[in-house]
N, CA, C and O atoms as CSV, one atom per row, in Angstrom:
chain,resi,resn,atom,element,x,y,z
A,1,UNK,N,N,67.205,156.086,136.711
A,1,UNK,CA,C,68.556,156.613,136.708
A,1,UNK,C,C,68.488,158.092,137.052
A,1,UNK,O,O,67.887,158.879,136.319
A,2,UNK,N,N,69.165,158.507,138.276
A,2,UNK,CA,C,69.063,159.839,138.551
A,2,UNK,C,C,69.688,160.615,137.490
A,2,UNK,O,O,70.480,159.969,136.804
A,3,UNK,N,N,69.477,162.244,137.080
A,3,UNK,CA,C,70.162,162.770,136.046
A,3,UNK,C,C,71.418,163.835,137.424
A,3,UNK,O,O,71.646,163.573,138.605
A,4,UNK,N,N,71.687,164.428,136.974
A,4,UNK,CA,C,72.900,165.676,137.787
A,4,UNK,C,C,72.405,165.943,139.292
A,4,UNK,O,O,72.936,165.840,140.398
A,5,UNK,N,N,71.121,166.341,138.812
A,5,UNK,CA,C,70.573,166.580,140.052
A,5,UNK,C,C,70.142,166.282,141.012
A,5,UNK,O,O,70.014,166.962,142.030
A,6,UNK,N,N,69.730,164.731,140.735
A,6,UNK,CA,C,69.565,163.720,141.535
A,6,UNK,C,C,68.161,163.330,141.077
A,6,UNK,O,O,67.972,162.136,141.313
A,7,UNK,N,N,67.011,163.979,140.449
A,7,UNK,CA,C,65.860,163.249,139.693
A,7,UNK,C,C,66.012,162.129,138.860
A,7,UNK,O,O,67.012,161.842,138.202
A,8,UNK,N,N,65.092,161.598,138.922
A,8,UNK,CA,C,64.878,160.591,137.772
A,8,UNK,C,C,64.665,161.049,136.235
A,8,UNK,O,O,63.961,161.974,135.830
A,9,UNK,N,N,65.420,160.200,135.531
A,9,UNK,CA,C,65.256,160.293,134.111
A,9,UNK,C,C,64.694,159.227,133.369
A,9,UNK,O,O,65.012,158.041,133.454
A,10,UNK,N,N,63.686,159.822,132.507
A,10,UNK,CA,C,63.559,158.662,131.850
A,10,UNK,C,C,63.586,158.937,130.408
A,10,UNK,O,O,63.675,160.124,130.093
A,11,UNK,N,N,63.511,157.855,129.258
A,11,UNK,CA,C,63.929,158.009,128.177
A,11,UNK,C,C,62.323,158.441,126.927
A,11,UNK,O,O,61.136,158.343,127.240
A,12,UNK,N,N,62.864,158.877,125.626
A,12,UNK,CA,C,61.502,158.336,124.805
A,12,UNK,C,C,62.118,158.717,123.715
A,12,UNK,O,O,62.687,159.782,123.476
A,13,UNK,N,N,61.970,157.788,123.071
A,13,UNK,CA,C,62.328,157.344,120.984
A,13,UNK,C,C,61.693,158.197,119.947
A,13,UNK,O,O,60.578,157.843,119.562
A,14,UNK,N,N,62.194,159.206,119.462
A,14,UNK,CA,C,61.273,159.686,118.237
A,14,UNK,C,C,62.269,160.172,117.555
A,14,UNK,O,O,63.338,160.647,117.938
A,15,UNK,N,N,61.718,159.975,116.228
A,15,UNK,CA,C,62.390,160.533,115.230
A,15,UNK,C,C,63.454,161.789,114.780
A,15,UNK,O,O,62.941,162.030,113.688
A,16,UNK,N,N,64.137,162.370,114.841
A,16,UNK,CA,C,64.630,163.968,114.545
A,16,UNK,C,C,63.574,165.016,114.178
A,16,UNK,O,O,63.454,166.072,114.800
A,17,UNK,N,N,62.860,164.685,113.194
A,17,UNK,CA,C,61.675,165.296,112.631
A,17,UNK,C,C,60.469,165.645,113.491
A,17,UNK,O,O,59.742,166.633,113.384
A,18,UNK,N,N,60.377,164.406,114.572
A,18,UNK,CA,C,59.438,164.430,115.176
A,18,UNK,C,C,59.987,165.311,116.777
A,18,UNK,O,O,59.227,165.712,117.658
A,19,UNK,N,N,61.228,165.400,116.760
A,19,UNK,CA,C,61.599,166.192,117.744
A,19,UNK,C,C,61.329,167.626,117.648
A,19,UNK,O,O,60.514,168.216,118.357
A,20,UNK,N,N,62.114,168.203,116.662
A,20,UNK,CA,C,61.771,169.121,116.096
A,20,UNK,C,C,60.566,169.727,115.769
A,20,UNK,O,O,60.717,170.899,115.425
A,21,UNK,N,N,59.518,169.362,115.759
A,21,UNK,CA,C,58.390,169.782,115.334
A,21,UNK,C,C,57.560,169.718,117.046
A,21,UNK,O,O,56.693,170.511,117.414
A,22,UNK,N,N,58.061,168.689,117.781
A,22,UNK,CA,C,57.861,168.968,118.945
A,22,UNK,C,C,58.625,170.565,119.931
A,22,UNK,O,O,57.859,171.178,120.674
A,23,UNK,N,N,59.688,170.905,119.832
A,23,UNK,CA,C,60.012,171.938,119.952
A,23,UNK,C,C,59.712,173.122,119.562
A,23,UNK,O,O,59.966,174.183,120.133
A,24,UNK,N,N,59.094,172.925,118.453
A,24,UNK,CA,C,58.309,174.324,118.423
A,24,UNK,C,C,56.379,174.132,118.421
A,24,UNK,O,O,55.581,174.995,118.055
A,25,UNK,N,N,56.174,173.264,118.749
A,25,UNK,CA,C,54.873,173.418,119.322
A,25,UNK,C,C,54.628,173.447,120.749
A,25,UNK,O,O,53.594,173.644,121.387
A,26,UNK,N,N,56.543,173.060,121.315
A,26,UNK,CA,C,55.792,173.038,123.021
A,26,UNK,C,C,55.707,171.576,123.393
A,26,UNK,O,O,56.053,171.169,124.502
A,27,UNK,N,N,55.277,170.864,122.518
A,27,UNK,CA,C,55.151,169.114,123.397
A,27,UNK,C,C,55.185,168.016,121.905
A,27,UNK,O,O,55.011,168.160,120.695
A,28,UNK,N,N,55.416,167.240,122.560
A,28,UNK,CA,C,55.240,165.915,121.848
A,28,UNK,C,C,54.118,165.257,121.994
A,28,UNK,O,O,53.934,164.797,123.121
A,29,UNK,N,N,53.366,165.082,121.261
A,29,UNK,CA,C,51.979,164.223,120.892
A,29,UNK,C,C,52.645,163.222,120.032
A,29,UNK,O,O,53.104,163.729,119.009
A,30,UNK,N,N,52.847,161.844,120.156
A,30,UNK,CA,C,52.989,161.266,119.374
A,30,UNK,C,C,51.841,160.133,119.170
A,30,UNK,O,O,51.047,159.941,120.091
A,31,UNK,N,N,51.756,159.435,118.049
A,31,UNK,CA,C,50.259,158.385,117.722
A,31,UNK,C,C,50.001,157.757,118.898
A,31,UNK,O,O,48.799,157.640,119.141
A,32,UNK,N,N,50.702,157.345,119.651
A,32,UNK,CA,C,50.304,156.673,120.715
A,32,UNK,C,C,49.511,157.138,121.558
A,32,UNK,O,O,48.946,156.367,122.333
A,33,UNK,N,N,49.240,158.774,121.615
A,33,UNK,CA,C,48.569,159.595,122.715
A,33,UNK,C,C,47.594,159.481,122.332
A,33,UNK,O,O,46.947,159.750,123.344
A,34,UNK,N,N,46.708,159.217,121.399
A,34,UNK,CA,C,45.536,159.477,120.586
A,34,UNK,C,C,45.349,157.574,120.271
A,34,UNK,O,O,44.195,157.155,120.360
A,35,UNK,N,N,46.328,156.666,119.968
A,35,UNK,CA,C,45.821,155.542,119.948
A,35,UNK,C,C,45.523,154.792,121.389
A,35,UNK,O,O,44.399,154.579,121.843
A,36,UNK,N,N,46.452,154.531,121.845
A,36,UNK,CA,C,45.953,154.032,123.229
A,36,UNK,C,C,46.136,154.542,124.288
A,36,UNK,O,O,46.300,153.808,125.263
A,37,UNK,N,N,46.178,156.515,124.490
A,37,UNK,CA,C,46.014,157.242,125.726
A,37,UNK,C,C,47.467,157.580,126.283
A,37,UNK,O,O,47.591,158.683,126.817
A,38,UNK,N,N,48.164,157.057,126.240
A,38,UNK,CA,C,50.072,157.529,126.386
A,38,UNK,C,C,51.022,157.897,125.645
A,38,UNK,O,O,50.836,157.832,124.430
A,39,UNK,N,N,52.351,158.403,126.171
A,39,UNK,CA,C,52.918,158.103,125.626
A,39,UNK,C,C,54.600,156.977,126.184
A,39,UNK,O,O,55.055,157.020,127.327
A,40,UNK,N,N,55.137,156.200,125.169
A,40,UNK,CA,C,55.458,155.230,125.873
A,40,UNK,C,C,57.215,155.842,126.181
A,40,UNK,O,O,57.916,156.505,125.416
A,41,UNK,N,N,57.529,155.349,127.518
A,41,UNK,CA,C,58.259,156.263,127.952
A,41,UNK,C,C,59.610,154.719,128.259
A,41,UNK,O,O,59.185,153.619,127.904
A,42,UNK,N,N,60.906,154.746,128.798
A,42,UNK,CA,C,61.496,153.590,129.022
A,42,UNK,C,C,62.495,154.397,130.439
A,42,UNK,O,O,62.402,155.407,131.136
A,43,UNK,N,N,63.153,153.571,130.333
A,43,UNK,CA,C,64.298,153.714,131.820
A,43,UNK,C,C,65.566,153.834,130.686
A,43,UNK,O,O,65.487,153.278,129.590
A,44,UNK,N,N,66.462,154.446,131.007
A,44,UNK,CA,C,67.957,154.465,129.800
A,44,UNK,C,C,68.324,152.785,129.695
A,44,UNK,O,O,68.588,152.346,128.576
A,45,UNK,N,N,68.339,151.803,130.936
A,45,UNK,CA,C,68.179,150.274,131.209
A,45,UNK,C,C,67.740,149.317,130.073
A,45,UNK,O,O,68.229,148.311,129.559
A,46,UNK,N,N,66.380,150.200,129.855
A,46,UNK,CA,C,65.496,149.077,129.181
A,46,UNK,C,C,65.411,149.515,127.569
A,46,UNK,O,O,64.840,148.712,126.831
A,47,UNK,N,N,65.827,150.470,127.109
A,47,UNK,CA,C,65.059,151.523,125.849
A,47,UNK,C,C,65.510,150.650,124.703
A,47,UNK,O,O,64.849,150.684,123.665
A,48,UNK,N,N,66.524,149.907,124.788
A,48,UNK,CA,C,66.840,149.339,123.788
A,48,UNK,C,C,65.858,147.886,123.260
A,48,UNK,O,O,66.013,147.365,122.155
A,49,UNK,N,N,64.830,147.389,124.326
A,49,UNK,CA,C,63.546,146.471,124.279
A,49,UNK,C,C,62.653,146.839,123.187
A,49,UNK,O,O,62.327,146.123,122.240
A,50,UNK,N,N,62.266,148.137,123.447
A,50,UNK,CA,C,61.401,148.565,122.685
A,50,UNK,C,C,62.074,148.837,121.245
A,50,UNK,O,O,61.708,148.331,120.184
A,51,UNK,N,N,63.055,149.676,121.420
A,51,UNK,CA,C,64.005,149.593,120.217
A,51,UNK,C,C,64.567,148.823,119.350
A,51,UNK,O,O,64.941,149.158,118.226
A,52,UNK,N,N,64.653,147.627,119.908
A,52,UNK,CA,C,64.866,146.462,118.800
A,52,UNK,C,C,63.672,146.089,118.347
A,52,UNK,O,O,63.592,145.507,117.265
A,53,UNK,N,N,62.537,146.372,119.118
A,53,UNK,CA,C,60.852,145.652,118.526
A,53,UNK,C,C,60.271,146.900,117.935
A,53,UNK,O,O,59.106,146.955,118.329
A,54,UNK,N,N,60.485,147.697,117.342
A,54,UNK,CA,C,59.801,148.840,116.572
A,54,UNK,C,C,60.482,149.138,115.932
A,54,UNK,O,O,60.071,149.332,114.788
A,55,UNK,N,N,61.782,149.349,116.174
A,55,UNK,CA,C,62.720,150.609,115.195
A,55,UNK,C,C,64.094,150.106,114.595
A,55,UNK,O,O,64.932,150.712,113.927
A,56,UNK,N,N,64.045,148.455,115.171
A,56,UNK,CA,C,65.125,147.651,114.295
A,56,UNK,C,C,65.436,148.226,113.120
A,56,UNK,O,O,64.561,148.681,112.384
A,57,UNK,N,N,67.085,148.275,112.745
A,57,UNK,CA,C,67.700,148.960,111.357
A,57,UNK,C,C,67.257,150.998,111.158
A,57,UNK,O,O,67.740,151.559,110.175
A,58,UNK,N,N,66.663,151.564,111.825
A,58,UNK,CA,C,66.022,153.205,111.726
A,58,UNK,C,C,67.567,153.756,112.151
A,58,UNK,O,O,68.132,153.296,113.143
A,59,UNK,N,N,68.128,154.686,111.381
A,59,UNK,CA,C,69.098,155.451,111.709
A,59,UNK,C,C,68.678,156.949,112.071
A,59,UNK,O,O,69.481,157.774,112.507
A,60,UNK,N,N,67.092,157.248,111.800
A,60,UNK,CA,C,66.942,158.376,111.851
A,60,UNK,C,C,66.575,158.626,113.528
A,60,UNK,O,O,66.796,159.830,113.655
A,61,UNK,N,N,66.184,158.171,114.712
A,61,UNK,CA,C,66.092,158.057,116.143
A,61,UNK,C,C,67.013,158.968,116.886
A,61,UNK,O,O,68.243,158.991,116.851
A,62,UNK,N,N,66.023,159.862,117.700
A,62,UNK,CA,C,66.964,160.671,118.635
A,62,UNK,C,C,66.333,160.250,120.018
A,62,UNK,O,O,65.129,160.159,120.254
A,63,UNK,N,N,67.079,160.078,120.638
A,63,UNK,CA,C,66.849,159.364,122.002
A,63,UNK,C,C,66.586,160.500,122.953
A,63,UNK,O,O,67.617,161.112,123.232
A,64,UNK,N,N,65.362,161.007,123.596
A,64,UNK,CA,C,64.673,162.365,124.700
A,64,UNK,C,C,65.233,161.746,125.913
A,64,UNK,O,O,64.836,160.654,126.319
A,65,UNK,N,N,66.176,162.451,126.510
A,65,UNK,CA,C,66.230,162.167,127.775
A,65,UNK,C,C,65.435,163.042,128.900
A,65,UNK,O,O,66.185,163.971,129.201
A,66,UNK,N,N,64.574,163.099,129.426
A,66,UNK,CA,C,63.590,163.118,130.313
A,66,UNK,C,C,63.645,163.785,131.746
A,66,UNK,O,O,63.476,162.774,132.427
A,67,UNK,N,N,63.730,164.496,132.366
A,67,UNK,CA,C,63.965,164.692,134.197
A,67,UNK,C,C,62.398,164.629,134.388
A,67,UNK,O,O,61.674,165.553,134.017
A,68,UNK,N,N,61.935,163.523,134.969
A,68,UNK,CA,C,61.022,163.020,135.477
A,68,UNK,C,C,60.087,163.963,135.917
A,68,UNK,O,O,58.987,164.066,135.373
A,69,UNK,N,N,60.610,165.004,137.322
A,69,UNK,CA,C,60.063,166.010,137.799
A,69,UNK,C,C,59.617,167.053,136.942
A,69,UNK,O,O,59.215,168.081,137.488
A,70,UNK,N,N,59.611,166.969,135.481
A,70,UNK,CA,C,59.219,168.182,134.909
A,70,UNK,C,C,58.167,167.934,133.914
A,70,UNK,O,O,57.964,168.590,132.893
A,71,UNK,N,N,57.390,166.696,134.421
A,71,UNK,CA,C,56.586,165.726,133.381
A,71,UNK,C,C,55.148,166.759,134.254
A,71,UNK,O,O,55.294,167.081,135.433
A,72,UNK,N,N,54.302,167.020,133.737
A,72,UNK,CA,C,53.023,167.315,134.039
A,72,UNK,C,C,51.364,166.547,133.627
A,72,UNK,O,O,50.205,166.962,133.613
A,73,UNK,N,N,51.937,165.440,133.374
A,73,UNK,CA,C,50.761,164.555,133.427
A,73,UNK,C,C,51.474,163.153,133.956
A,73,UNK,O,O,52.647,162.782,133.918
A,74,UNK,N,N,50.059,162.424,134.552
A,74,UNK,CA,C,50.847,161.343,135.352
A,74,UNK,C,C,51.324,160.452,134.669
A,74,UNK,O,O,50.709,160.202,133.632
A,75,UNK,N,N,52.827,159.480,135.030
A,75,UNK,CA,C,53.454,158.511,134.610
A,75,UNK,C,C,53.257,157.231,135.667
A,75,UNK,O,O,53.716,157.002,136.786
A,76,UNK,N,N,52.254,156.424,134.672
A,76,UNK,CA,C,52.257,155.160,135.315
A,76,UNK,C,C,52.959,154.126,134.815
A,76,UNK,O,O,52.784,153.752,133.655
A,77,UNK,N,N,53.685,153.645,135.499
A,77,UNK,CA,C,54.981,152.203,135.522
A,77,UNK,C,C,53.236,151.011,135.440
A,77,UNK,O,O,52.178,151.005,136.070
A,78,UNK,N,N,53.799,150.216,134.347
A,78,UNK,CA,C,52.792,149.329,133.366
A,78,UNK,C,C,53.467,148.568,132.623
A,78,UNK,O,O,54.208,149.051,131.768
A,79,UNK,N,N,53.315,146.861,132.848
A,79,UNK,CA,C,53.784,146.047,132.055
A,79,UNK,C,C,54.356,146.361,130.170
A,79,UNK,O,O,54.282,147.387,129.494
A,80,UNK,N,N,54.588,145.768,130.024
A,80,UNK,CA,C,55.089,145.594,128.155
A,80,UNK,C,C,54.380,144.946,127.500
A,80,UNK,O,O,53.203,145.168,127.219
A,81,UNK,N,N,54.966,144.178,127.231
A,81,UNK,CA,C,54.595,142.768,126.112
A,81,UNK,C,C,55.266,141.477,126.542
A,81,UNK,O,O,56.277,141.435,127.243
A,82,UNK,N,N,54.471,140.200,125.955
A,82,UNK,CA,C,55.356,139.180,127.041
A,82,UNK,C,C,56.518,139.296,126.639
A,82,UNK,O,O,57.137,139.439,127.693
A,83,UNK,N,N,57.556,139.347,125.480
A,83,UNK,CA,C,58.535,139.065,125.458
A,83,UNK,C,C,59.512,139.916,126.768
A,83,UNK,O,O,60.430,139.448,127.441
A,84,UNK,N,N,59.086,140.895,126.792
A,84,UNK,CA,C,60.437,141.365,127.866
A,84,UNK,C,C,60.274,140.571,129.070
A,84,UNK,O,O,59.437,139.698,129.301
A,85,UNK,N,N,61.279,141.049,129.853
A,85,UNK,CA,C,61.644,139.889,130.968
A,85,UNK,C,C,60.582,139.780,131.792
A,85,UNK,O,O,59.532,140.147,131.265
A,86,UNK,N,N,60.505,139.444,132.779
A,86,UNK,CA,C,59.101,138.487,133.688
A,86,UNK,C,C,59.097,139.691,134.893
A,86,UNK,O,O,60.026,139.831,135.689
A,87,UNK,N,N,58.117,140.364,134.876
A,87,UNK,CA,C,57.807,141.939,135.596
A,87,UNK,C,C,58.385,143.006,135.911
A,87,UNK,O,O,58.631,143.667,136.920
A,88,UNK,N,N,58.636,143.041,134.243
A,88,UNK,CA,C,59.226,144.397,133.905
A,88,UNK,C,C,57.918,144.895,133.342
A,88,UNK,O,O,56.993,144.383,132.712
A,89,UNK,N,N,58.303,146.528,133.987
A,89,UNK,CA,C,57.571,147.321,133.627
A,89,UNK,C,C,57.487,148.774,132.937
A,89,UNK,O,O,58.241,149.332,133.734
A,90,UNK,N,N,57.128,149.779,132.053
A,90,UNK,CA,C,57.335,150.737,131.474
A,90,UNK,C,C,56.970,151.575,131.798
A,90,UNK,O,O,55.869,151.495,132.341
A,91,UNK,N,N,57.510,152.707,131.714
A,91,UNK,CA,C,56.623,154.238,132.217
A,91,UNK,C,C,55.940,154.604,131.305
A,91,UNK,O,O,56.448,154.694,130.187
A,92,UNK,N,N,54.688,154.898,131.501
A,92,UNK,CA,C,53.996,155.382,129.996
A,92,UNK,C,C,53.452,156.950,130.996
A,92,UNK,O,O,52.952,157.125,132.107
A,93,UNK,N,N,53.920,157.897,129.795
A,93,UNK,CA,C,52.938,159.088,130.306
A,93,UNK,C,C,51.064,159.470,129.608
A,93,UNK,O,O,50.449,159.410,128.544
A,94,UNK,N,N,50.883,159.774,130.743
A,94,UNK,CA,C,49.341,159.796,129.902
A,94,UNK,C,C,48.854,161.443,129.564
A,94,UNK,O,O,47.818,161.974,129.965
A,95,UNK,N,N,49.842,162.018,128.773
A,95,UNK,CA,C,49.838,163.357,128.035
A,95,UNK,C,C,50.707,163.504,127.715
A,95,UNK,O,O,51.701,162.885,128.096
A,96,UNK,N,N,50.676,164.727,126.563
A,96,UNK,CA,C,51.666,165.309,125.753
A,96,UNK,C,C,53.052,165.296,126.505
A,96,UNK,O,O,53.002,165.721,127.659
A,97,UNK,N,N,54.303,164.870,126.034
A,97,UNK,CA,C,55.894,165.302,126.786
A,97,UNK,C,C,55.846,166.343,126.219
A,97,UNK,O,O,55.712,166.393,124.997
A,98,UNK,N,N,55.959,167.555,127.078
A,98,UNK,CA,C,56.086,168.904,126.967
A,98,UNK,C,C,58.122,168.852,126.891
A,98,UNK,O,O,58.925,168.169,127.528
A,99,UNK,N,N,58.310,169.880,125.845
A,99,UNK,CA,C,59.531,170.157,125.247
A,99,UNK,C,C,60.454,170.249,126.021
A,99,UNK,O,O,61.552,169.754,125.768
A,100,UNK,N,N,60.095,171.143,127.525
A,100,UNK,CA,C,60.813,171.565,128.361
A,100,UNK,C,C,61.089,170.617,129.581
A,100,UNK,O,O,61.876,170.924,130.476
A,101,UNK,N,N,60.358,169.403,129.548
A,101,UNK,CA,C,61.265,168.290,130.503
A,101,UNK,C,C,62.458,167.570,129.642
A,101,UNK,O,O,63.397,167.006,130.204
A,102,UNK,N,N,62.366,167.624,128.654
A,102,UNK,CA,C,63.768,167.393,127.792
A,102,UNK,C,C,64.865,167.618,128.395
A,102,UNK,O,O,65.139,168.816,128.327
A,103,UNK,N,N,65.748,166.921,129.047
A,103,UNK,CA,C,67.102,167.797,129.389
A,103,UNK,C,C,67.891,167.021,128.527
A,103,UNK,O,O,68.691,166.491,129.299
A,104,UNK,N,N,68.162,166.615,127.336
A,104,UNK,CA,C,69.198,166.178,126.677
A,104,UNK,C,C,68.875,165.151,125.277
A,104,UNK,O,O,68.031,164.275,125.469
A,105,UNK,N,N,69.430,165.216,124.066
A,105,UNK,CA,C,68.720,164.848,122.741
A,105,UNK,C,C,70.719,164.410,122.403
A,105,UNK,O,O,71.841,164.888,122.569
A,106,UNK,N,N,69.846,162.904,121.715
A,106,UNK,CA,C,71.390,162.479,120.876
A,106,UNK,C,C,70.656,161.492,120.203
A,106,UNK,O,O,69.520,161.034,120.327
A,107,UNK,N,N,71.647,161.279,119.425
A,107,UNK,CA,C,71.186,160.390,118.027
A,107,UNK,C,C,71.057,158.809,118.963
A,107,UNK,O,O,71.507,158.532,120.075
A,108,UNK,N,N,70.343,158.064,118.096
A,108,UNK,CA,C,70.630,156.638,118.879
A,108,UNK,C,C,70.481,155.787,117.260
A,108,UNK,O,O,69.603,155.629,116.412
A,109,UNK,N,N,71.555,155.488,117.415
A,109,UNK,CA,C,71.956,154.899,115.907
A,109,UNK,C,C,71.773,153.073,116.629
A,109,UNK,O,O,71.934,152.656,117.776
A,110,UNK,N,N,71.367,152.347,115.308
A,110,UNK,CA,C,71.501,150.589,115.585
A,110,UNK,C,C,72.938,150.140,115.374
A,110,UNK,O,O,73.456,151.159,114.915
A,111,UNK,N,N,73.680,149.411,115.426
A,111,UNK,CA,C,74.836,148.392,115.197
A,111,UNK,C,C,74.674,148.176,113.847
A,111,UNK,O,O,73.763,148.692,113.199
A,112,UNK,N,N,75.456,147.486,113.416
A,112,UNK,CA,C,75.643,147.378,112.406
A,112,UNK,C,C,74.575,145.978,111.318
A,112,UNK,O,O,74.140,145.835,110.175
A,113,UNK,N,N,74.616,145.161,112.786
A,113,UNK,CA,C,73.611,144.398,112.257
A,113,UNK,C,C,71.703,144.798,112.614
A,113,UNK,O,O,70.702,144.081,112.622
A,114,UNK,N,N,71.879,145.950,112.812
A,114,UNK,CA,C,70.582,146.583,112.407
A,114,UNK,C,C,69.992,146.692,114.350
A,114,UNK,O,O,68.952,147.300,114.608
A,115,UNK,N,N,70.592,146.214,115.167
A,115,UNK,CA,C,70.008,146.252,116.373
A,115,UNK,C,C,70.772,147.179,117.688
A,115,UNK,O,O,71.980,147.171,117.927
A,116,UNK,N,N,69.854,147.857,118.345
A,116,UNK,CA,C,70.062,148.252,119.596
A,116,UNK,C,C,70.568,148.056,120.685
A,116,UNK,O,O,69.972,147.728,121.711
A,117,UNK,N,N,71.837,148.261,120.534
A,117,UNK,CA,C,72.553,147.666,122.283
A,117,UNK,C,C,72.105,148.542,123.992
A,117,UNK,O,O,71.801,149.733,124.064
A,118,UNK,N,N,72.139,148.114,124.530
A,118,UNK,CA,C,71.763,148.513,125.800
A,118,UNK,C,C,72.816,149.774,125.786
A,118,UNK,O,O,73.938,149.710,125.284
A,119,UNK,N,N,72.275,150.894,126.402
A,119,UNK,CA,C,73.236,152.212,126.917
A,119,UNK,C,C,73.813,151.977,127.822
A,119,UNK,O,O,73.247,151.387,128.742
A,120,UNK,N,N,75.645,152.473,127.955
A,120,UNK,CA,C,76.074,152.392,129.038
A,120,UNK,C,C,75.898,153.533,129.816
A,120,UNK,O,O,75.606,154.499,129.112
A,121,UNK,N,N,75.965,153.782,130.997
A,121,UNK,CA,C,76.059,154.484,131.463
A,121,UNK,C,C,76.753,155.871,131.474
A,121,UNK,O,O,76.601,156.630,132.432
């Protein structure tokens, strides 16, 4: 999804706490960078996949919106898990999201029955 400018955006799930603490160190390291080498990144399309399979019922989630071009380590597009649809694929970055490709932070609250609806546009 292009953002204003016409780059690509892409999304990533972390906590308020964990935003914040990313902003003043400069980047986001989250467990994933240190467990299996990325970090896991989505399309605004898809974010709610991952979001219903990790963070079902979490009210605390602020949704990173991303301008692609300001990522400084590479993002490789890489399958999921079987459940999502049949070759779909995820952006995972393989380093820290530095603070300053951030162009935009909002809450991403679940429904009421505890799950993630797709973003509209």
């Amino acid at each position: 999804m292009p953002d204003e400018s016409g780059g690509e955006v892409l999304v990533h799930l972390c906590t308020a706490a964990e935003w914040e603490q990313a902003k003043r160190m400069g980047q986001h390291s989250p467990e994933s960078l240190r467990a299996v080498g990325f970090v896991h990144l989505s399309t605004p399309e898809q974010v709610h996949l991952p979001a219903n399979r990790l963070y079902a019922g979490r009210s605390d989630l602020v949704l990173l919106r991303i301008d692609a071009a300001r990522l400084t380590s590479p993002v490789r597009w890489e399958p999921g898990v079987p459940s999502d649809p049949d070759g779909m694929e995820f952006p995972h970055l393989y380093g820290p999201l530095p603070a300053e490709a951030v162009i935009r932070v909002t809450a991403y609250r679940p429904g009421r029955d505890g799950g993630f609806a797709p973003l509209r546009s």
